[in-house]
C-alpha positions in Angstrom: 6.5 -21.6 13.6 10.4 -22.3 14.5 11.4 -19.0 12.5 9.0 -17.3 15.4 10.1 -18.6 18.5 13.9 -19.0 17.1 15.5 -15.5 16.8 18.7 -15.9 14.8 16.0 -17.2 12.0 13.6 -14.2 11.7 12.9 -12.7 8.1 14.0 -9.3 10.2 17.7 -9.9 10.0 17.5 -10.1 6.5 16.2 -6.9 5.4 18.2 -3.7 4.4 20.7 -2.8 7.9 18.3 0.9 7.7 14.8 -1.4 8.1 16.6 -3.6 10.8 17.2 0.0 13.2 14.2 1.0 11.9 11.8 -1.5 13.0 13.7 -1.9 16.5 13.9 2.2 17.2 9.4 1.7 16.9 9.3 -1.3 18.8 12.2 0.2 21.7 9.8 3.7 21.5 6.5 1.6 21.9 7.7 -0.5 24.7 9.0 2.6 26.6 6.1 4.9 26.0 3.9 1.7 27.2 6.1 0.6 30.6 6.4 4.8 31.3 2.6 5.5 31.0 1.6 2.6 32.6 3.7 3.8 36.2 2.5 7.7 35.8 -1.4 7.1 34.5 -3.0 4.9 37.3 -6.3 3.0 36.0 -9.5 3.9 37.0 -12.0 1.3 38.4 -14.5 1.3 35.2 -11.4 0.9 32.7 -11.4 -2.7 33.0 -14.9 -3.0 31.8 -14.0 -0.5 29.0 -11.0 -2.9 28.4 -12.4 -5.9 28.3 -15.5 -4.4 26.2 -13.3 -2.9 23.0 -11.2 -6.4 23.3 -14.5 -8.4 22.8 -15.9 -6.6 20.6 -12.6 -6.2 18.1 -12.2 -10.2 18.6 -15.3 -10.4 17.9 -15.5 -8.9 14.8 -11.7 -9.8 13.6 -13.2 -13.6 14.0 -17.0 -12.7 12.2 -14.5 -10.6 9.0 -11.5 -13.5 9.0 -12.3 -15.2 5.9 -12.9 -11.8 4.2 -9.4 -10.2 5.7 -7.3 -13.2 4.6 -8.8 -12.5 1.2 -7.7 -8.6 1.2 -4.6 -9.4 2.7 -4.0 -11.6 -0.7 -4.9 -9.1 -2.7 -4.5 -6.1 -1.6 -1.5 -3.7 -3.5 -1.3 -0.9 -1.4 -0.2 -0.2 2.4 -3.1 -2.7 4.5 -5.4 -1.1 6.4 -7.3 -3.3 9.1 -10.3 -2.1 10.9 -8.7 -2.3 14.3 -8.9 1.6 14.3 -12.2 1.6 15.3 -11.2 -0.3 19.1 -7.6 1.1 19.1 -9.2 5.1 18.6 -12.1 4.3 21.1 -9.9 3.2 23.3 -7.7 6.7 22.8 -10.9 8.3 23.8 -12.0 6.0 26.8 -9.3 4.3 28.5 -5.1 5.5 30.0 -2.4 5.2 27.3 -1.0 1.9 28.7 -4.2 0.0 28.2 -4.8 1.4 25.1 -1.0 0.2 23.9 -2.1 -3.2 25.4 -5.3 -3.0 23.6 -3.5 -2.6 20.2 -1.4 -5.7 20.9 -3.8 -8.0 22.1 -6.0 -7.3 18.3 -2.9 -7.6 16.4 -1.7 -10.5 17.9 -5.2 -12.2 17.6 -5.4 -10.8 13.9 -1.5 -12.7 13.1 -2.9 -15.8 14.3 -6.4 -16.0 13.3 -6.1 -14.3 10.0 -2.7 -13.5 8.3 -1.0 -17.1 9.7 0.2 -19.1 6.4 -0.1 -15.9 4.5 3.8 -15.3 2.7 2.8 -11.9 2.5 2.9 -10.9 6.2 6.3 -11.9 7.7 6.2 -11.5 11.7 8.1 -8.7 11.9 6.1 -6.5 10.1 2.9 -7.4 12.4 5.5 -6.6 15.4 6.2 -3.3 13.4 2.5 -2.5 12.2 1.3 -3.1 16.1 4.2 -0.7 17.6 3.3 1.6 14.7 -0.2 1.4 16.0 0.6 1.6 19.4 2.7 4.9 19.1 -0.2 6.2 17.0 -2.2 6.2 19.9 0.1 7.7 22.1 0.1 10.9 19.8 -3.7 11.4 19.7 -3.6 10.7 23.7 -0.9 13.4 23.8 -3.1 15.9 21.6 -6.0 15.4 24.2 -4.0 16.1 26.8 -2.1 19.0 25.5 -5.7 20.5 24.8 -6.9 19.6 28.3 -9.5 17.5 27.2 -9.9 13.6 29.2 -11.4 11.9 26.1 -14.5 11.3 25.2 -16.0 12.0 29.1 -13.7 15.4 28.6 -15.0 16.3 25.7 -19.0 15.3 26.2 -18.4 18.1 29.7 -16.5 20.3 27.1 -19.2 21.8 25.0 -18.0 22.9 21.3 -14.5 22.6 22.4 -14.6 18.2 22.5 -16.4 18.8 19.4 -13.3 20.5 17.6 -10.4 18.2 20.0 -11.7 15.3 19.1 -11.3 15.4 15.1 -8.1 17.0 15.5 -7.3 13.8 17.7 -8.4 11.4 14.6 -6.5 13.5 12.2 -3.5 13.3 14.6 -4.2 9.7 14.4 -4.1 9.4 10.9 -0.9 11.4 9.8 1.7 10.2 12.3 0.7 6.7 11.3 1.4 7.5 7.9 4.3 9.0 8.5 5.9 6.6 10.7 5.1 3.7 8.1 6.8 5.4 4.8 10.7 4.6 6.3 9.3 1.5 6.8 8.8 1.0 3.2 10.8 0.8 -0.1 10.4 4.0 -0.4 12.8 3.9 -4.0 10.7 1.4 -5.7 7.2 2.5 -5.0 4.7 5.0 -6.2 3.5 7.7 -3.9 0.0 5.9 -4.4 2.0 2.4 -3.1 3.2 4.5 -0.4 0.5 6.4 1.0 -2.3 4.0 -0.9 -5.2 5.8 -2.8 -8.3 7.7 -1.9 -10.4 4.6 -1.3 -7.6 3.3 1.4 -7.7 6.5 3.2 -11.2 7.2 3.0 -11.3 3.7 4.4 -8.9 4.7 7.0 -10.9 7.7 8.2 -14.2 5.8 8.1 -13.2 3.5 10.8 -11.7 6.4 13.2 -15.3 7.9 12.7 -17.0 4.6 13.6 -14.1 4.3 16.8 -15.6 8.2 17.7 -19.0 6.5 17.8 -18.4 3.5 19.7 -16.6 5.5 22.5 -19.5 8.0 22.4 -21.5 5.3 22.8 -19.8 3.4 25.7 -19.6 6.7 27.1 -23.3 7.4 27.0 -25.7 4.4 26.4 -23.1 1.5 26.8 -25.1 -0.9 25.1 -25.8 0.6 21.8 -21.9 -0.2 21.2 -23.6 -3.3 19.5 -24.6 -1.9 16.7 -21.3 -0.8 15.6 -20.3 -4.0 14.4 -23.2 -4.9 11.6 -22.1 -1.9 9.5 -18.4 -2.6 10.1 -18.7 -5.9 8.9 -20.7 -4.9 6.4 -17.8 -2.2 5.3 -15.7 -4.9 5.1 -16.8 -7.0 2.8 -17.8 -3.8 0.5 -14.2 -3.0 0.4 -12.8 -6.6 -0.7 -15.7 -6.6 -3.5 -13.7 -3.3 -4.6 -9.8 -4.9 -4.1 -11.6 -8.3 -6.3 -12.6 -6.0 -8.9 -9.2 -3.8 -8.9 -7.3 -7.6 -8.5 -9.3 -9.1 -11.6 -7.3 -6.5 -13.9 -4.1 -6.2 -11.9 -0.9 -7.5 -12.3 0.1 -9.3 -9.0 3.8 -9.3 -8.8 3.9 -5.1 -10.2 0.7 -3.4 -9.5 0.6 -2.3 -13.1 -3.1 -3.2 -15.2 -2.4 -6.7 -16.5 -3.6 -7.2 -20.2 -6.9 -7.7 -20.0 -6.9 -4.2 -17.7 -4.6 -2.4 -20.4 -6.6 -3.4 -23.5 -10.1 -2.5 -21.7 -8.6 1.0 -21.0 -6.9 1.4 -24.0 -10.4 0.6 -26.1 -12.2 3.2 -24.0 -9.2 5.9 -25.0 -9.1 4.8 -28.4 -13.4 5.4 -28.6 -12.6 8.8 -27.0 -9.6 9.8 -29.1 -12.1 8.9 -32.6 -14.9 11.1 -31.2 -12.4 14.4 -30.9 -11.5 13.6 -34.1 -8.7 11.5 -34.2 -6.8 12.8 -31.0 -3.5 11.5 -31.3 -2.0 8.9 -28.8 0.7 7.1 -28.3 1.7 3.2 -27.4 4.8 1.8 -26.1 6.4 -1.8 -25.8 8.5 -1.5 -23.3 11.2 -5.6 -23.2 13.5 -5.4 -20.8 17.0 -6.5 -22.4 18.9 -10.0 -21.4 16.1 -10.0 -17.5 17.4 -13.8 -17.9 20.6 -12.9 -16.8 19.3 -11.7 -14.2 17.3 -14.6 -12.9 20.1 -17.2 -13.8 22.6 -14.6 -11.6 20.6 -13.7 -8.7 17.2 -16.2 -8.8 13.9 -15.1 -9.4 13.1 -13.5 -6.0 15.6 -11.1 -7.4 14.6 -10.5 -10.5 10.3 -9.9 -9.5 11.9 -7.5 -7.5 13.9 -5.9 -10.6 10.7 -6.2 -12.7 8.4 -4.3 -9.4 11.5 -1.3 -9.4 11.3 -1.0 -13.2 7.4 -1.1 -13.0 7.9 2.2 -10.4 10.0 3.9 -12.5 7.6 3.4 -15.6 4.6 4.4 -13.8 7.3 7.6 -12.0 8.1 8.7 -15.5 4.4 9.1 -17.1 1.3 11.1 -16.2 -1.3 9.9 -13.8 -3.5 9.1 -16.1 -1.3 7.5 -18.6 -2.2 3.9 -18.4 1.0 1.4 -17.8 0.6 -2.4 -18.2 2.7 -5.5 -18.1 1.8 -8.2 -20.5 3.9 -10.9 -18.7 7.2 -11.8 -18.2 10.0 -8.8 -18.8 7.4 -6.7 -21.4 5.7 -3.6 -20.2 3.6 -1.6 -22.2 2.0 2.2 -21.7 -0.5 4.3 -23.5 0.0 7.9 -23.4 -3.5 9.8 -24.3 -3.5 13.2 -26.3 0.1 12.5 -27.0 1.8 13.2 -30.5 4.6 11.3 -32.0 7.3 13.7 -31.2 6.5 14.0 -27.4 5.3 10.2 -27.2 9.6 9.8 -28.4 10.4 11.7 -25.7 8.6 10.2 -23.2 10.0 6.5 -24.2 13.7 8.0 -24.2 13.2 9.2 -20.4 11.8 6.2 -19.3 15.1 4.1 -21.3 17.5 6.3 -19.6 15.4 6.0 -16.1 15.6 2.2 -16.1 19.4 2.2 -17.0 20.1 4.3 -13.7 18.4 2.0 -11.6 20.1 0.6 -8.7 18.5 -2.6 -7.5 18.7 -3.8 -3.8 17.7 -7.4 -3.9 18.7 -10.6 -1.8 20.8 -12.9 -3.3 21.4 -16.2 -1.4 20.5 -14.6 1.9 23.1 -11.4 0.9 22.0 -7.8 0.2 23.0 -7.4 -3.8 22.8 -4.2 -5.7 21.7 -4.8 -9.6 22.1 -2.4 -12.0 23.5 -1.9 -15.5 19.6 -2.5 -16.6 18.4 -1.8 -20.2 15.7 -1.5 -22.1 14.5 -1.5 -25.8 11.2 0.3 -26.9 8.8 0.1 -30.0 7.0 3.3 -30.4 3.8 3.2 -32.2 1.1 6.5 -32.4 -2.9 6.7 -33.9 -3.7 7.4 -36.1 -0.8 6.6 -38.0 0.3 3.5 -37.1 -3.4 2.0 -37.1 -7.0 2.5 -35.8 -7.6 -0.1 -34.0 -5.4 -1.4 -30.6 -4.2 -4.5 -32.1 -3.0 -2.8 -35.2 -1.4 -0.2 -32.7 0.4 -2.9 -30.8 1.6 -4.5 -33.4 2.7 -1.5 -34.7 4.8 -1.1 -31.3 5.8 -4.3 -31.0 7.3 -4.1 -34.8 9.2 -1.3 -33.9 10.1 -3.1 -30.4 11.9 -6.1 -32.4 13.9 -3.3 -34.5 15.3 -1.8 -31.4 16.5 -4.9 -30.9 18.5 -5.9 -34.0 19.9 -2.2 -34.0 21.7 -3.0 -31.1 19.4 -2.8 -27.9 19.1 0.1 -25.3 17.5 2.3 -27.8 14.1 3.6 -28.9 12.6 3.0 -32.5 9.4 4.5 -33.3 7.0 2.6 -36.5 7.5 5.5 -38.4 11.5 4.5 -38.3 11.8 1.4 -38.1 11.8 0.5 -42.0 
């Protein structure tokens, strides 16, 4: 609590200098926007019952889901996605910008106390930066309605067809400037466009709850008190989505992202079924060991070097196809299975991904100073079915063989079984 209240101690100052202008360039442009709106938008009389409505109800709801959104804040991989949405975008569509902004900060504060307190995972200044972020989101869709001369939801209910087209066009507003003011925001060099942007369940997520935030203004608009029966199938939404993060946890690697190896070896059976049933479709294994990573740790401590092993992860997954499967078995060893693959290209493949890692540039934190790491290496076993085996044990054995004579060659090389004598 004394890193909160105490300034010169917040985790802020200690990210890269580009996050730390970042960060206060949103929260400067969300404070302005808020103080400017609030003096040339006056309030109508009704707006406080609006207000007061969406705040209850988004409380309410944040307090009924907390035990479930600590859970998905745990687990969850990809960029978070709350389900204050549905009150922040009714709000867009019911109430003056400056309430809306003061909307969005009353949820997210009560969402950093109630539900992401204790959680290492959530520093304060990115629930500062996630609230602004939300806040200026707002603004844009606001500014859309406006620019299209429609006052909301009331605007568009008088406007015929026309609210009908404004007010998806709004959402979608919505929905890309918050994406795109989160990605500087992010490591942008050591994650995946999926890590990024997150997949098609987060989005769709995403998009659900602006849907559910059209129905609850067209409902507080209309026939106030049916804005009740928003919050049964939200809830319910919830907890269907953290049964989905639970299952995509339970063969996940934590500190990478990558499949962990009960993930890899469940997908690497059902590739290995489907390669025997066209025949014996060639594919291709590699052990990936990261050379001397205890150097690393002894240097620059192990916050440093998870943050080595989630770069090297991103630039494994960056150098394979989509539905190539990557793993990491634990400690510095990844392994990847590349589908349909010969030997010749599955060679290749490894040789890109060896010369990848040794470009790396690592920014990490070493006793409270920004380090660059680099000079990484790896050595990689190359093993391919049918030849090396027909089963996925024989096959990783095969790879890992070949693995330990890239090592006593030298390191920083690639040896596939079928030269590794």
């Amino acid at each position: 609590m004394l890193d909160v209240v105490s300034p010169v101690r917040w985790t802020l100052w200690k990210q890269r200098r580009s996050l730390i202008v970042y960060c206060l360039l949103i929260e400067a442009a969300a404070v302005t926007a808020t103080v400017t709106t609030a003096v040339m938008v006056p309030s109508r009389p009704h707006d406080a019952v609006i207000f007061a409505s969406l705040a209850g109800m988004g409380v309410l709801q944040a307090e009924l889901g907390r035990q479930v959104e600590r859970v998905r804040r745990r687990v969850n991989g990809t960029p978070h996605i709350n389900l204050t949405s549905v009150w922040t975008f009714a709000g867009v569509l019911l109430l003056p910008p400056a309430l809306v902004a003061v909307l969005a900060a009353l949820l997210y504060v009560h969402l950093a106390v109630r539900s992401w307190y204790r959680l290492r995972r959530v520093p304060a200044f990115r629930s500062v930066f996630n609230c602004c972020l939300a806040i200026i989101t707002c603004f844009a869709a606001e500014a859309l309605l406006a620019r299209a001369g429609v006052d909301g939801m009331y605007g568009a209910l008088d406007a015929g067809w026309t609210g009908v087209g404004v007010i998806p066009l709004a959402a979608a507003t919505y929905f890309l400037v918050g994406a795109l003011i989160a990605v500087p925001g992010l490591s942008a060099k050591t994650r995946s466009f999926k890590e990024l942007f997150g997949g098609w369940a987060d989005n769709l997520l995403e998009i659900a709850t602006l849907c559910l935030g059209m129905l609850t203004a067209l409902a507080l608009a209309t026939l106030p008190a049916l804005v009740l029966v928003v919050i049964p199938p939200l809830l319910l939404l919830h907890r269907g989505v953290l049964v989905k993060q639970l299952e995509v946890a339970a063969n996940t690697d934590e500190k990478t992202g990558l499949f962990n190896t009960a993930g890899w070896h469940s997908l690497a059976a059902r590739e290995l079924a489907k390669a025997k049933r066209k025949a014996k479709a060639p594919f291709g294994v590699l052990m990936i060991d990261i050379d001397y990573f205890k150097r690393i740790n002894d240097e620059h401590g192990h916050l440093a070097g998870d943050v080595v092993l989630k770069a090297i992860a991103a630039t494994i997954r960056s150098e394979v196809r989509d539905y190539d499967c990557v793993g990491r078995f634990g400690g510095e060893e990844f392994v990847v299975l590349l589908p349909e693959t010969g030997e010749a290209d599955v060679v290749g493949i490894a040789e890109r991904i060896r010369k990848a890692i040794a470009r790396l540039e690592v920014e990490a934190m070493d006793e409270g100073r920004t380090t660059v790491i680099k000079g990484l290496s790896a050595s990689i076993g190359v093993a391919t079915y049918p030849e090396a085996g027909g089963a996925v044990e024989r096959l990783l054995q095969a790879a890992d063989k070949a693995l330990y004579s890239a090592k006593r060659a030298g390191r920083n090389r690639v040896v596939s079984i079928m030269n590794a004598g």
